[in-house]
C-alpha positions as CSV (number, residue, x, y, z in Angstrom):
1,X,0.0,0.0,0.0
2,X,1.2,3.8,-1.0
3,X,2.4,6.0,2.2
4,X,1.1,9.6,1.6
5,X,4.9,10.5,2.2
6,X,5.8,7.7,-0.8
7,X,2.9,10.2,-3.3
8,X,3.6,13.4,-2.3
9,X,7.5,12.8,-3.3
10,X,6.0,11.5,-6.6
11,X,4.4,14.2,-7.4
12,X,6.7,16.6,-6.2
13,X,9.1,14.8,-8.5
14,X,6.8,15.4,-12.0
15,X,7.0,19.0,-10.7
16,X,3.1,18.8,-10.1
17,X,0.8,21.0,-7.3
18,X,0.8,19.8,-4.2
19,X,-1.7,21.2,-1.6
20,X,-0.4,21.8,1.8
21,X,-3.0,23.2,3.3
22,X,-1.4,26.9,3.3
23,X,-4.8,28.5,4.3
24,X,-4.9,26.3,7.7
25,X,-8.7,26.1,6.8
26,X,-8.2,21.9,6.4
27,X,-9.7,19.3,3.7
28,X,-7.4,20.9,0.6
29,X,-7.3,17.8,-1.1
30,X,-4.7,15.9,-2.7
31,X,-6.4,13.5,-5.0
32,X,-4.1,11.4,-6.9
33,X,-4.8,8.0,-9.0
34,X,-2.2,5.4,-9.4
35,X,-2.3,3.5,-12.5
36,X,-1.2,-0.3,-12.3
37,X,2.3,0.1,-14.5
38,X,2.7,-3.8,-14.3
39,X,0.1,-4.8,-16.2
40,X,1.2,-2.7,-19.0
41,X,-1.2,-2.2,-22.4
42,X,-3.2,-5.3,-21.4
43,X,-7.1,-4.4,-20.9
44,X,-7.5,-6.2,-17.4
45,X,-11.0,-5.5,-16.6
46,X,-10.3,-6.0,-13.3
47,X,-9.9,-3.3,-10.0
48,X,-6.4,-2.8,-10.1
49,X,-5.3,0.4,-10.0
50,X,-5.6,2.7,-6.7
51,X,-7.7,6.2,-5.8
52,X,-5.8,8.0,-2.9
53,X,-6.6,11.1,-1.1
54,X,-4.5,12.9,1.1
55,X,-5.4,16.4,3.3
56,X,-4.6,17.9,6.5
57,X,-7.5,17.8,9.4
58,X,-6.8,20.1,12.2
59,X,-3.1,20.0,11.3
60,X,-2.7,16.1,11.0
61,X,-2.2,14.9,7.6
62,X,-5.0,12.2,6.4
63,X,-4.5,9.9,3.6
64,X,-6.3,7.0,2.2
65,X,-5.8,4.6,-0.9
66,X,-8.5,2.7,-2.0
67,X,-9.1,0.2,-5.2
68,X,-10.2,1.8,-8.2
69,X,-9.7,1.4,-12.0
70,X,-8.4,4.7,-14.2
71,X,-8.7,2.1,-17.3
72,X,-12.1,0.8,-19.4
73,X,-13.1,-2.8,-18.9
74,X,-13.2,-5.1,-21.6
75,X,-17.2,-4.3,-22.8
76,X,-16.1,-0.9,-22.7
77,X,-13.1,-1.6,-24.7
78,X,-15.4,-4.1,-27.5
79,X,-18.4,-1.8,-27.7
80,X,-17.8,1.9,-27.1
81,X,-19.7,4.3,-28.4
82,X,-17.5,7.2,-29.7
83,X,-16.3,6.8,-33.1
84,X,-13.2,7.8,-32.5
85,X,-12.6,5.1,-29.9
86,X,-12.9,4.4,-26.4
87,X,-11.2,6.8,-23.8
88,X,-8.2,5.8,-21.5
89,X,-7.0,9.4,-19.5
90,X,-3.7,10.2,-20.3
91,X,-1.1,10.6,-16.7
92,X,-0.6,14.2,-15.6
93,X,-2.0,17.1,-12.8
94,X,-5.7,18.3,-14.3
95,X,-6.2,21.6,-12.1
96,X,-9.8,22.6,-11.0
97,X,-11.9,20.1,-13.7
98,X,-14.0,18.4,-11.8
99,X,-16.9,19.3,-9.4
100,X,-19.2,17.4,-7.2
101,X,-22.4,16.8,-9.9
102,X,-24.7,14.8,-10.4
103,X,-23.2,11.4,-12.7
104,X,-25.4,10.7,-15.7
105,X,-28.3,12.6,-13.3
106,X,-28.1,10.2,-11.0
107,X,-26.0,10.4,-7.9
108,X,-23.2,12.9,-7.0
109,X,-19.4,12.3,-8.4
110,X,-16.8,14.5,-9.2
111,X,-18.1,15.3,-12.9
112,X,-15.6,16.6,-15.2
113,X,-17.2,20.1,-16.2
114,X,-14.6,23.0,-15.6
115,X,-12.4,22.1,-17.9
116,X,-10.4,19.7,-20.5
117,X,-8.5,16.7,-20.0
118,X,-6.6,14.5,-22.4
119,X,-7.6,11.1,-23.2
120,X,-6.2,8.4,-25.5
121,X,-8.6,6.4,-27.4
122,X,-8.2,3.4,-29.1
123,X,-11.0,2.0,-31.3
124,X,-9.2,-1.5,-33.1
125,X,-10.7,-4.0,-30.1
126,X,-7.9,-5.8,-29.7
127,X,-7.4,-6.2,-26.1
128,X,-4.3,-3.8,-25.7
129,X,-4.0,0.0,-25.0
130,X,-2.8,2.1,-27.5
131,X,-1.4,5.6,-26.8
132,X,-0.8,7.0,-30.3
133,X,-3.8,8.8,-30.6
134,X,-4.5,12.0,-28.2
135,X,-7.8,13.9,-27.7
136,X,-8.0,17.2,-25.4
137,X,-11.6,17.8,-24.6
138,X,-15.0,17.5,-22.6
139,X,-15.3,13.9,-22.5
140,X,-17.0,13.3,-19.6
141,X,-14.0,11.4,-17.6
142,X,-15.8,11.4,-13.8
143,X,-14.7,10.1,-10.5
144,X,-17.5,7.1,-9.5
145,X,-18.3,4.2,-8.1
146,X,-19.3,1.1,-9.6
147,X,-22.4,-1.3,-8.5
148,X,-24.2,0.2,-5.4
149,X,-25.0,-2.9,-4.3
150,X,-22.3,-5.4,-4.3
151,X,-18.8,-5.4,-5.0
152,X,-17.9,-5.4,-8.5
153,X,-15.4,-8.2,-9.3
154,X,-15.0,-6.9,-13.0
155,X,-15.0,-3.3,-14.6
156,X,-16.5,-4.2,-18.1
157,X,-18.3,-1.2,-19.0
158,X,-18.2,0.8,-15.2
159,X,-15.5,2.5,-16.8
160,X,-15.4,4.2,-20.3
161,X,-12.6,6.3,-19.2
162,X,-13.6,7.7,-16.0
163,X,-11.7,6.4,-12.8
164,X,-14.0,4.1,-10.8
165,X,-14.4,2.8,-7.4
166,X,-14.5,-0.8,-6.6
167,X,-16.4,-0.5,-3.6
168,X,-19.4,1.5,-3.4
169,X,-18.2,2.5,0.5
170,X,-14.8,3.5,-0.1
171,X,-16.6,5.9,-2.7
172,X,-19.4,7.4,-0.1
173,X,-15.8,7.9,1.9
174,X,-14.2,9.6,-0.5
175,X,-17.1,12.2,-1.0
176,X,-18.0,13.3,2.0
177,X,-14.2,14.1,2.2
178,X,-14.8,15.6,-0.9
179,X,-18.3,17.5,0.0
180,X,-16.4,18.7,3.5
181,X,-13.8,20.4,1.0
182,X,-16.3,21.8,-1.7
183,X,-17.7,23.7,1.4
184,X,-14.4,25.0,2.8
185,X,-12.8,25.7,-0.3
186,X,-15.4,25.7,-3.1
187,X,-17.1,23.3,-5.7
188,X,-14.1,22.9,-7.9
189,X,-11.7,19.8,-7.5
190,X,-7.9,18.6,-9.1
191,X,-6.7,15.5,-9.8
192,X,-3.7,13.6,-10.7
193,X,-2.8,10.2,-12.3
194,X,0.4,8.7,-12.0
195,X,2.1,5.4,-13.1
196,X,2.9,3.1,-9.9
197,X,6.2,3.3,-11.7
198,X,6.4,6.7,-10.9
199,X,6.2,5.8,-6.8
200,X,10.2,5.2,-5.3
């Protein structure tokens, strides 16, 4: 498991933004995915990738790392329906995108509506990630859970290119941590994805 002290160096290493809280208000949120580097191009379809969060609460540092996928499960992968392919977010620091909304109208995420992120996409259905071809836009790419009512084993179509929760309680976690910072420091949210290879 990732020590907060193990992401902050990694991002501090990329040269990202890292919040430290400089207001002493509390709940200025680090959120950082970590993308499974061993696995390499191969779609998995499984929960192996990690969502971390890490603020300060009266002082303390908090931090907590929970399973997630940042890549599209294989339905996603064999029937997407963009023409140009489905979506896989490309690493790197996204500043103030996202804001808790509701997901497809139906329960609050953090929806990707303040800004663009970049996305590979990869339309020939063969079961490996390509990363030739780069899109910067609206695409939708939220931060959500997967079933609501048991734990989902495989990601198949929960992700399309946002970065989902395995666990539908680790998620309600997550955004009340997130809904305690939208009130302190306003409805707009960053987030970062890393390569596991990029963690010493």
């Amino acid at each position: 498991m990732y020590t907060r002290e193990q992401i902050e160096a990694a991002i501090k290493a990329k040269g990202y933004a890292w919040f430290e809280d400089a207001s002493n208000k509390g709940f200025d949120v680090n959120i950082i995915g970590i993308r499974n580097s061993s696995t390499g191009k191969k779609v998995t379809n499984v929960f192996d990738d990690w969502m971390t969060i890490s603020y300060k609460e009266n002082g303390v540092w908090k931090s907590h790392v929970w399973a997630c996928t940042t890549d599209p499960g294989t339905k996603a992968v064999k029937e997407f329906k963009n023409p140009n392919g489905v979506a896989r977010l490309v690493p790197g620091q996204y500043r103030g995108v996202w804001k808790v909304d509701l997901h497809q109208g139906k329960y609050e995420a953090l929806c990707q509506r303040l800004g663009n992120v970049k996305v590979y996409r990869d339309k020939n259905k063969d079961m490996t990630f390509n990363e030739t071809e780069v899109q910067e836009g609206m695409f939708g790419i939220n931060i959500h859970r997967s079933n609501p009512t048991t734990e989902s084993q495989f990601v198949e179509n929960w992700s399309e290119g946002c970065q989902v929760f395995k666990r539908v309680k680790d998620f309600n976690e997550f955004m009340a941590i997130c809904k305690k910072a939208s009130a302190i420091h306003g409805n707009k949210f960053s987030y970062t994805l890393l390569e596991s290879a990029d963690i010493k």
